[in-house]
C-alpha positions as CSV (number, residue, x, y, z in Angstrom):
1,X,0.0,0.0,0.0
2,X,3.0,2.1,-0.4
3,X,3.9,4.5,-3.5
4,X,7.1,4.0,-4.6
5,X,7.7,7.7,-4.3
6,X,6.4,8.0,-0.3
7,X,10.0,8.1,0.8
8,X,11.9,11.1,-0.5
9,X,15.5,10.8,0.3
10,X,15.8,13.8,-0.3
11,X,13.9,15.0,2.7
12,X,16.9,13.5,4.8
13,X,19.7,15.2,4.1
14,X,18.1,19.3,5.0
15,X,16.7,17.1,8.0
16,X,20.3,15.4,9.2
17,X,21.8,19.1,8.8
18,X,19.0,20.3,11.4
19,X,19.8,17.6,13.5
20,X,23.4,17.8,13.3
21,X,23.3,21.6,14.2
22,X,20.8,21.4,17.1
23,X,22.6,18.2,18.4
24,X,26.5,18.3,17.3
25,X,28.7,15.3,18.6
26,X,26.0,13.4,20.1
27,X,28.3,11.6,22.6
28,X,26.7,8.5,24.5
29,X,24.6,9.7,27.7
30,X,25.7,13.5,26.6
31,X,23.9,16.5,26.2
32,X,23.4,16.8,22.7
33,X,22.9,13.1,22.8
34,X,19.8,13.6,25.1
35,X,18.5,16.4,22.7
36,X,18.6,14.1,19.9
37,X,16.7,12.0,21.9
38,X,14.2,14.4,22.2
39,X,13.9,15.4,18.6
40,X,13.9,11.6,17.9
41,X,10.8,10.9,20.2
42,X,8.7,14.2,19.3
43,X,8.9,13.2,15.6
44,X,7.8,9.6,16.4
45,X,4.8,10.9,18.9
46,X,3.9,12.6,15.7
47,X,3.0,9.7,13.9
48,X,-0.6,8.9,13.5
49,X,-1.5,5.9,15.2
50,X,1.6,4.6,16.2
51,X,2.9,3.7,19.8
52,X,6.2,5.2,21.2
53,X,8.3,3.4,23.8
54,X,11.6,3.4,25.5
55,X,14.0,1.4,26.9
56,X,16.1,2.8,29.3
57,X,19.5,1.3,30.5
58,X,22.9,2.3,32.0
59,X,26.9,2.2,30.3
60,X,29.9,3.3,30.6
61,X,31.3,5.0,28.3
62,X,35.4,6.4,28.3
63,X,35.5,5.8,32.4
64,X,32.0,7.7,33.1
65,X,28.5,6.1,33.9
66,X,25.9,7.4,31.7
67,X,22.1,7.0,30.7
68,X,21.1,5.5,27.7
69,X,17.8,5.2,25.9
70,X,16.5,3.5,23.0
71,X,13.6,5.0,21.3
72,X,11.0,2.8,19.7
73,X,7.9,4.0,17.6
74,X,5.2,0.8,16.9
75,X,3.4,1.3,13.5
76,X,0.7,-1.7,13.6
77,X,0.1,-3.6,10.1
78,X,-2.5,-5.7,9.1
79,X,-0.2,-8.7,11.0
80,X,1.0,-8.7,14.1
81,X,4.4,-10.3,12.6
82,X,6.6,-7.5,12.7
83,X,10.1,-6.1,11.1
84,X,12.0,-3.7,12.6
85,X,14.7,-0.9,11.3
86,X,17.5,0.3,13.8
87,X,19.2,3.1,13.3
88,X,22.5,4.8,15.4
89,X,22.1,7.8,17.1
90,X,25.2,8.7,19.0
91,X,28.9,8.8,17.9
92,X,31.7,8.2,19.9
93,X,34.3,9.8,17.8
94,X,35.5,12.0,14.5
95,X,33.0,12.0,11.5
96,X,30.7,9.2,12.8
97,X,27.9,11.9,14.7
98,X,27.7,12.7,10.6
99,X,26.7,9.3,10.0
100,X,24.9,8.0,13.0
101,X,22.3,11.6,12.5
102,X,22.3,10.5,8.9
103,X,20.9,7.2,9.7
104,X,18.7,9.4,12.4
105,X,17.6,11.1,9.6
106,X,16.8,8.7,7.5
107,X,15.3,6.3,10.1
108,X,12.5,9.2,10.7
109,X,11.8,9.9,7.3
110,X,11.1,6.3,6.3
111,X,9.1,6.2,9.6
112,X,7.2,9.0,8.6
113,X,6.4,7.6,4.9
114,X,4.7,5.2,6.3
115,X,2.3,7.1,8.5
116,X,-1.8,6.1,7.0
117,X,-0.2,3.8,4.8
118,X,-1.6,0.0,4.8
119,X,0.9,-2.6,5.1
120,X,0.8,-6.2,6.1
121,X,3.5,-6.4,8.8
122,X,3.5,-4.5,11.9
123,X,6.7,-2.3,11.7
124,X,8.7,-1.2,14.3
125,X,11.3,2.0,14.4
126,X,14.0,1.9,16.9
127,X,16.7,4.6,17.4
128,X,19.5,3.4,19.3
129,X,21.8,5.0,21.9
130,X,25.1,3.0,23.0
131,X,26.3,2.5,19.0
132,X,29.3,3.5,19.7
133,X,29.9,1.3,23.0
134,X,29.7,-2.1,21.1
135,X,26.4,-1.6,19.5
136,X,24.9,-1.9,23.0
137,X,21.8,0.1,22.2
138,X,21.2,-2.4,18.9
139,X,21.8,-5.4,21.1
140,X,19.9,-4.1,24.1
141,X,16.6,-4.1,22.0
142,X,17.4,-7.9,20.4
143,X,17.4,-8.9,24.4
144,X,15.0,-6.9,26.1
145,X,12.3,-6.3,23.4
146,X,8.7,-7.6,25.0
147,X,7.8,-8.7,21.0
148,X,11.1,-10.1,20.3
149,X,9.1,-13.4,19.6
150,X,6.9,-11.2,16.7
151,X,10.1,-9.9,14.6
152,X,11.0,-11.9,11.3
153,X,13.4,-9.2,10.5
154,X,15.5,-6.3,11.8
155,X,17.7,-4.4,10.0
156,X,20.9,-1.9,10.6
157,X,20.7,1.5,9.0
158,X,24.5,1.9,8.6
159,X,27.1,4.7,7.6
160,X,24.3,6.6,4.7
161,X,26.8,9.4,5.1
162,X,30.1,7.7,5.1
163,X,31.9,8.3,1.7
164,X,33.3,4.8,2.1
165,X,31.3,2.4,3.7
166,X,32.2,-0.2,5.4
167,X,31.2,-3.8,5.3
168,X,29.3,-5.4,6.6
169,X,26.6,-3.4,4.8
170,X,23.7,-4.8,5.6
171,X,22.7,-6.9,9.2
């Protein structure tokens, strides 16, 4: 029930710049990290229809505790069977807050294409914190997530902004 055209990529890139200047090296459990945060869940409460969660945990990250979040927005299908898209939103070091607010980007602008659409599986949007400490956030969700049981899929939004990706490029 999707046209081909509801996702504009286009859309992402003014929206990572916005991102990137309201929330510049989004550092695990840091301020601009929390901010993000913010932006990230006010954009999914937007959604029409949809469910917004969290799951909150602690880390360490360089010798200091910190607070992490993950944030998840639920947009139910015709099934309950559900797939799910993950997408960084901190950085740890250099030029990778450029790609983990790309894949912010991104993530919410796929997340909004689908707003009123019909589709058959439930679909699930998680931004994670903790990327940059081993993929914690990522993993965090796999473990803790009530529906785990419900997901025949999740996939990694990983390095859109990176001029030379890495492999592996899809997980």
């Amino acid at each position: 029930g999707i046209p081909p055209d509801a996702f504009d990529p286009t859309t992402a890139a003014p929206l990572a710049k916005e991102l990137a200047e309201q929330a510049p090296n989004p550092r695990p459990g840091s301020e601009a990290d929390q901010l993000l945060a913010q932006q990230v869940e006010d954009r999914f409460k937007s959604i029409p229809g949809a469910a917004v969660s969290e799951q909150r945990f602690d880390a360490t990250f360089r010798g200091d505790d910190v607070e992490l979040r993950n944030l998840i927005v639920t947009v139910p299908g015709e099934s309950e069977r559900q797939v799910a898209l993950l997408a960084p939103r901190d950085a740890g070091d250099g030029t990778g807050a450029l790609t983990s607010i790309a894949a912010t980007a991104v993530l919410l602008e796929i997340a909004n294409s689908f707003s009123g659409a019909v589709h058959n599986k439930t679909l699930v949007f998680v931004s994670t914190d903790g990327s940059s400490i081993g993929a914690l956030g990522a993993r965090r969700f796999v473990r803790d997530y009530s529906d785990a049981g419900l997901l025949d899929a999740a996939i990694d939004l990983s390095q859109p902004a990176a001029p030379q990706p890495r492999p592996p490029l899809v997980i």
